[in-house]
N, C-alpha and C positions, 0 to 999 in steps of 0.2 A: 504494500500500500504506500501512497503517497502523501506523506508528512506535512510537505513543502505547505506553509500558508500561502492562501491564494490572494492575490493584491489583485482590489478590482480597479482597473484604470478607466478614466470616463474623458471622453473625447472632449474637443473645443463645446460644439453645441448641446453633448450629455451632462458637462457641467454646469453651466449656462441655466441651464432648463432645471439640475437639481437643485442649482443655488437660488434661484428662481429671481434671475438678472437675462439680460440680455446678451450675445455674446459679447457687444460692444461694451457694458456695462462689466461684463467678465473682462476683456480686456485695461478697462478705466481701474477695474479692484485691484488689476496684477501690477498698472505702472503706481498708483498713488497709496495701497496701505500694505505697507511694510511688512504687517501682520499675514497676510493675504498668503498664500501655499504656491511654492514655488513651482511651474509646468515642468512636465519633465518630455525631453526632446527627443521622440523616438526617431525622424529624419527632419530631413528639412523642410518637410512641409504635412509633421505629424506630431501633433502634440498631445500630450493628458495631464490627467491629474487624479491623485491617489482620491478614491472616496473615501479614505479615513483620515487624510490631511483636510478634506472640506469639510468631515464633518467633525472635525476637532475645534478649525475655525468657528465653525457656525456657531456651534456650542461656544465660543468664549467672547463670542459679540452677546451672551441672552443676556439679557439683564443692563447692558451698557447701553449709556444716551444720554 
């Protein structure tokens, strides 16, 4: 059997849509908060991002404003 945890990666418009931003808006959260989860770059013109880096984020925006 296989051990290995499974990392699920969610594309440009699968995060977009879970973070519930626009992709534009997904791109505006990557240049201006710091906080925000770094893409990670499978080619040059394929990117994702871990759904457990989004939703670590998301969780540490509740409660903040």
């Amino acid at each position: 059997m296989n051990s290995t945890p499974q990392i699920e990666l969610l594309r440009t418009k699968q995060a977009a849509a879970y973070i519930g931003v626009s992709r534009t808006g997904l791109w505006r959260l990557e240049q201006t908060d710091p906080t925000f989860p770094r893409k990670i770059v499978l080619s040059s013109r394929c990117v994702g991002w871990r759904k457990s880096s989004l939703d670590a984020w998301m969780a540490s925006k509740e409660g903040a404003a």
